[in-house]
C-alpha positions in Angstrom: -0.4 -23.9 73.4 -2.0 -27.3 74.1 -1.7 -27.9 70.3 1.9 -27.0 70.0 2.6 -29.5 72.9 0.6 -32.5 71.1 2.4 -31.4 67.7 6.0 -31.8 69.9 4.8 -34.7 71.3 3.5 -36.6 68.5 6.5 -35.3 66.6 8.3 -36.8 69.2 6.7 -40.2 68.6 7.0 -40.1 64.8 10.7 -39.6 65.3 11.6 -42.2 67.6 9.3 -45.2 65.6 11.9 -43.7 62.7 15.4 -44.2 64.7 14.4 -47.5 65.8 13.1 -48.3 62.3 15.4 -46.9 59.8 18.4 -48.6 60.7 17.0 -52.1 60.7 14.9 -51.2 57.4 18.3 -50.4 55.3 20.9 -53.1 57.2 22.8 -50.4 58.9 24.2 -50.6 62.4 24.7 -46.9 64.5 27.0 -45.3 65.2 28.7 -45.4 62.2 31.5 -44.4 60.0 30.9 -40.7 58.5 30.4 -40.8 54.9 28.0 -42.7 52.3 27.1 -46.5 52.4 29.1 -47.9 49.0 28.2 -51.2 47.9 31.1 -54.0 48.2 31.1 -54.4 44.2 33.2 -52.3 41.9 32.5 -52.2 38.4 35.7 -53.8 36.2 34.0 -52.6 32.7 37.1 -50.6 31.8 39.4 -53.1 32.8 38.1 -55.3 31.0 38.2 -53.5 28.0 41.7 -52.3 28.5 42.3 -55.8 29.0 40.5 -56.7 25.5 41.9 -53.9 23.6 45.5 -53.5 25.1 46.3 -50.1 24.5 49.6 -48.1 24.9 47.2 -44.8 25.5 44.6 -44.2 27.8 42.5 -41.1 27.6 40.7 -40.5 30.8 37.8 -37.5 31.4 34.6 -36.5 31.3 32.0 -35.3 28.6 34.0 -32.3 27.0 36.8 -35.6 26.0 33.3 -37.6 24.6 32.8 -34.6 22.2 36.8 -33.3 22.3 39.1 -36.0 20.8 38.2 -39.1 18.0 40.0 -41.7 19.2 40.0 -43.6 16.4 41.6 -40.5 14.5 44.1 -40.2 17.2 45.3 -43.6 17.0 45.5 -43.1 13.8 47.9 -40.0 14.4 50.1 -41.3 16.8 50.5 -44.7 15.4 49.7 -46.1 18.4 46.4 -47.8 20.2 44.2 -45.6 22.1 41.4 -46.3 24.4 39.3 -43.8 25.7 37.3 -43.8 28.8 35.1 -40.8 28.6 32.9 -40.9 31.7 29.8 -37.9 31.4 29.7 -36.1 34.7 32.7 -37.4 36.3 35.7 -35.3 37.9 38.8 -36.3 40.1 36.9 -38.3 42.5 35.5 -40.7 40.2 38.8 -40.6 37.9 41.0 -41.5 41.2 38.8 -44.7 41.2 38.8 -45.9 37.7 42.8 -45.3 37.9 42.9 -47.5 41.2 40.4 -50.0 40.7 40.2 -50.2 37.1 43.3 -49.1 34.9 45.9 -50.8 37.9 44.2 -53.7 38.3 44.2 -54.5 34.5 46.9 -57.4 33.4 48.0 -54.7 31.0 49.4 -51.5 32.0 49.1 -48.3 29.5 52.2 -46.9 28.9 50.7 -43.6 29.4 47.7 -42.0 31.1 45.9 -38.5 29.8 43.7 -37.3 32.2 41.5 -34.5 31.1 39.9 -31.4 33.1 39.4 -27.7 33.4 40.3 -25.5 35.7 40.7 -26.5 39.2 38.7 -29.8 38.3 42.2 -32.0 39.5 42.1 -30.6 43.3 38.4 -30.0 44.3 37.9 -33.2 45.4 34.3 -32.8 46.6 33.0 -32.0 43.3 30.1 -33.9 41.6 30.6 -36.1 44.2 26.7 -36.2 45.6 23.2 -36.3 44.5 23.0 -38.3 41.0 26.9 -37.9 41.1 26.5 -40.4 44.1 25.3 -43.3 42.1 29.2 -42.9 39.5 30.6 -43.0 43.1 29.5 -46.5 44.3 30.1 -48.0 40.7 33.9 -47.6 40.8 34.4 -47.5 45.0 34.3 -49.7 47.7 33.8 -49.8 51.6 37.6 -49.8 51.5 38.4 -46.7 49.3 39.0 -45.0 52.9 40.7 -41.8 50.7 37.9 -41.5 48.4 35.5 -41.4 52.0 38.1 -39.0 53.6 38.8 -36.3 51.2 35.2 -35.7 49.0 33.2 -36.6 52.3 34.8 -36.8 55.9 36.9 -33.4 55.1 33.5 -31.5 54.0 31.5 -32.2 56.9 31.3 -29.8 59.7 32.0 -31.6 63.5 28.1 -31.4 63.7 27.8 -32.7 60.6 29.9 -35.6 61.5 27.8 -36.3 64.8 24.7 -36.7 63.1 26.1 -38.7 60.5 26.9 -41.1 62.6 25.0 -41.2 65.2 21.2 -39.6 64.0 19.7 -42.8 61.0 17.0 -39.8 60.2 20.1 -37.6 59.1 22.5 -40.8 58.0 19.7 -42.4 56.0 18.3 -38.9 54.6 19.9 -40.0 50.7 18.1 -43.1 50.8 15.0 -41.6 52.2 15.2 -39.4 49.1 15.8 -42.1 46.8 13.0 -43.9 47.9 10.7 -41.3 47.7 11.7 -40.0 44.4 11.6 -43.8 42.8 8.3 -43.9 44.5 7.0 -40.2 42.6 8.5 -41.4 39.6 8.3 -45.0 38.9 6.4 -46.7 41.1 2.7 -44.5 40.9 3.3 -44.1 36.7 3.7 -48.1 36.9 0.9 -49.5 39.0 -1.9 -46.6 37.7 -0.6 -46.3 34.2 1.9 -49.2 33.1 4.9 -47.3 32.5 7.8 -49.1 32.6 11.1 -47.9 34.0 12.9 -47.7 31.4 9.5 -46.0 29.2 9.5 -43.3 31.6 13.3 -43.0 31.5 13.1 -42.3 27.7 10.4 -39.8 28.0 12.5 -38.0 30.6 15.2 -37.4 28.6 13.6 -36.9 25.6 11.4 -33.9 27.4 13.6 -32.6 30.0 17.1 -33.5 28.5 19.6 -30.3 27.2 18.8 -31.1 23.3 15.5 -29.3 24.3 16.9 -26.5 26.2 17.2 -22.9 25.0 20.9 -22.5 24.4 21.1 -19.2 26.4 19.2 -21.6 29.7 21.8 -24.0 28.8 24.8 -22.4 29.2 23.1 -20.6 32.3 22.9 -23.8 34.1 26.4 -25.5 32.9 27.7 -21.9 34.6 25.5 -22.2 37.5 26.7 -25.9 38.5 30.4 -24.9 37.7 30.6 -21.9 39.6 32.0 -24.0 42.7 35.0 -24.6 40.6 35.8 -20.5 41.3 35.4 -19.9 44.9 38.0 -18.4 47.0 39.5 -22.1 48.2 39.6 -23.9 45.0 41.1 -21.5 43.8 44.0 -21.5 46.2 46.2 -24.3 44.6 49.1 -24.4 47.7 45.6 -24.9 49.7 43.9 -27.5 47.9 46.5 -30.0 46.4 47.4 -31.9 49.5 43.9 -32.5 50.3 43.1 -33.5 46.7 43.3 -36.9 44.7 45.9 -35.3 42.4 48.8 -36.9 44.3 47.6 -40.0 44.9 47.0 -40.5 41.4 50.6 -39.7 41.0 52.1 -41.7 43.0 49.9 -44.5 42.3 51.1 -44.3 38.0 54.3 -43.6 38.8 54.5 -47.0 41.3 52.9 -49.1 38.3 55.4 -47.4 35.4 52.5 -45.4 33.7 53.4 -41.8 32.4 50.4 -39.3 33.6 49.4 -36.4 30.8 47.5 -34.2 32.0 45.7 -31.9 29.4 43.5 -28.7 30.4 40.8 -28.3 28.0 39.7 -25.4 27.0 36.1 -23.9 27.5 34.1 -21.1 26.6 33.6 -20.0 30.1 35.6 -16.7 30.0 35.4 -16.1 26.3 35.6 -12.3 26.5 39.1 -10.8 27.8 40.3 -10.5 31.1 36.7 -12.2 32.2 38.5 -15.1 34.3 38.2 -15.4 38.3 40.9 -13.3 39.8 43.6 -15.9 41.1 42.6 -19.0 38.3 46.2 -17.7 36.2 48.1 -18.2 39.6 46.5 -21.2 40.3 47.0 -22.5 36.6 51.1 -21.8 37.0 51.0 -23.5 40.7 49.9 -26.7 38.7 52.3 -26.6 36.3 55.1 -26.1 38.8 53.9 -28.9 40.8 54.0 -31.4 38.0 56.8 -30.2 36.5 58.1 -31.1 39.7 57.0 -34.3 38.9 58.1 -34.9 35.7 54.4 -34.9 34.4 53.9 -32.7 31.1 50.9 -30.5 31.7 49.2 -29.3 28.1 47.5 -26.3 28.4 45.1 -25.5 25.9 43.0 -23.5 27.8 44.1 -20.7 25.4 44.1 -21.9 22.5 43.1 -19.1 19.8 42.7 -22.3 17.0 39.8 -23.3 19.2 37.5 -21.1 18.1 33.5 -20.2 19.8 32.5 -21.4 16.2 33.9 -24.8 17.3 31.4 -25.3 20.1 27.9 -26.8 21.0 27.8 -24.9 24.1 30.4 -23.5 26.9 32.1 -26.9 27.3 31.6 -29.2 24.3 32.8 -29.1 20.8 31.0 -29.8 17.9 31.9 -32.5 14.9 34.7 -29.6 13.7 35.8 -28.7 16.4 36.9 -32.4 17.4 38.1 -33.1 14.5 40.6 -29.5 14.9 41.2 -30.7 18.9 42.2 -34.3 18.1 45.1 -32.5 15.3 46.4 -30.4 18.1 46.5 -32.9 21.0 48.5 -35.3 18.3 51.3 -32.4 17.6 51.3 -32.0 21.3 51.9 -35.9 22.4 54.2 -36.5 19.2 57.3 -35.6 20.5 56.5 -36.7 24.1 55.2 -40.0 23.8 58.0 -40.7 21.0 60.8 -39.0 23.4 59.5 -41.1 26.5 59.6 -44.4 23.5 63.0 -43.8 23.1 65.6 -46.7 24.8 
């Protein structure tokens, strides 16, 4: 028993030299604001390039668009300049905040805008929003994206969550905590014993632990694994999800600025087989498409598509040199008539 007191009391201790320290340590004053620290700059890379290259299109998504579309053959198709910002592991959080502070605060406005995504990727606003996810976050936000904080943060958090967010720097500072630790494990000991580098020990992390080494059965095991989220019970439920989602913001913030959204759902490999799809993802499918008919916002589904074929693919969400090369020819028959009919005076 007398050990179990000094354990509590040096525990104690430990933890109150950590709330007096923490918050000085990282320039952070409690309480705070619920949500993460995001740094004051915002990255303008793809304004600038929008700027340089001033195209009429503007392809917007993640990965499955870096391995999905040429966009030098789709130019070519629709006789018309396309730019392509294919961000790896981003969804609609980090897409609202390259539309906001990127594409609308470019000189030069893109006549259209074709956002990319699968399933209920448009309205699950908290997804691949923490972790290494974090890190896309603060490029593209500020302190003052108060909707970005709200909806893939505030809305998450439990009240008691909330509480000790703000109010308890060993919970509010626990990412940074990690991230120290972690750079510590694996930067900082390889450097000062052995004289790796950063970006040496980056390199050899990829080159062991990155998915060209993994098994393709493990592989596609852990892309289903991290997408299962996309399937629960609420993201499923579109009437739920939508108003607490970036989807209309991103509407209303192209249509104020005279950009045409597209919105194209990709297909994937995911539920292959027949009748293998999460009860209540058709329902949800044809609630989107009502809502942006609604909107006047074409919605290509290709999620379907029997020209697509398992042949065509790397893994369960990216196509191979053939299969791009087959995706690109659809999407150009799709946008043809649109984009032209939309040209027309």
């Amino acid at each position: 028993m007398r050990t179990f007191r000094y354990y509590l009391f040096f525990l104690t201790i430990f933890l109150a030299i950590l709330w007096a320290f923490l918050p000085g340590y990282y320039r952070v004053y409690y309480p705070k604001s619920p949500g993460p620290d995001l740094d004051p700059q915002v990255r303008m890379l793809y304004r600038d390039q929008i700027v340089a290259s001033q195209p009429e299109v503007v392809l917007l998504g993640d990965s499955m668009l870096v391995e999905g579309i040429d966009q030098d053959r789709l130019s070519t198709l629709l006789g018309t300049r396309v730019y392509q910002i294919n961000f790896p592991g981003s969804a609609s959080a980090v897409w609202y905040l390259i539309i906001k502070n990127n594409i609308l605060n470019s000189p030069h406005k893109p006549g259209y805008l074709i956002v990319f995504f699968r399933d209920t990727m448009l309205t699950t606003p908290d997804y691949r929003v923490t972790g290494k996810y974090l890190a896309f976050i603060d490029e593209f936000a500020s302190p003052s994206d108060h909707l970005l904080i709200q909806l893939a943060y505030v809305n998450q958090m439990s009240p008691l969550e909330r509480l000790a967010q703000c109010c308890f720097p060993l919970y509010g500072e626990r990412l940074k905590i990690r991230a120290a630790v972690d750079d510590l494990v694996k930067y900082t000991i390889p450097d000062q014993w052995f004289g790796y580098d950063r970006a040496a020990i980056d390199r050899a992390t990829d080159e062991i632990f990155g998915s060209a080494n993994l098994e393709q059965g493990n592989l596609n095991w852990a892309i289903t694994t991290a997408e299962a989220y996309l399937y629960t019970d609420r993201n499923l439920s579109f009437e739920t999800q939508v108003t607490h989602s970036f989807l209309p913001a991103i509407i209303r913030l192209c249509r104020k600025n005279g950009i045409q959204l597209i919105f194209v759902s990709m297909k994937t490999l995911h539920f292959a087989p027949p009748k293998t799809e999460p009860a209540g993802l058709e329902n949800y499918m044809q609630s989107l498409k009502i809502y942006l008919e609604e909107s006047d916002i074409p919605l290509l589904d290709f999620s379907h598509d029997e020209r697509l074929k398992p042949e065509h693919f790397t893994d369960l969400l990216h196509m191979n040199a053939e299969g791009r090369e087959i995706f690109t020819r659809i999407l150009a028959e799709a946008l043809q008539p649109i984009i032209h009919y939309q040209s027309t005076p």
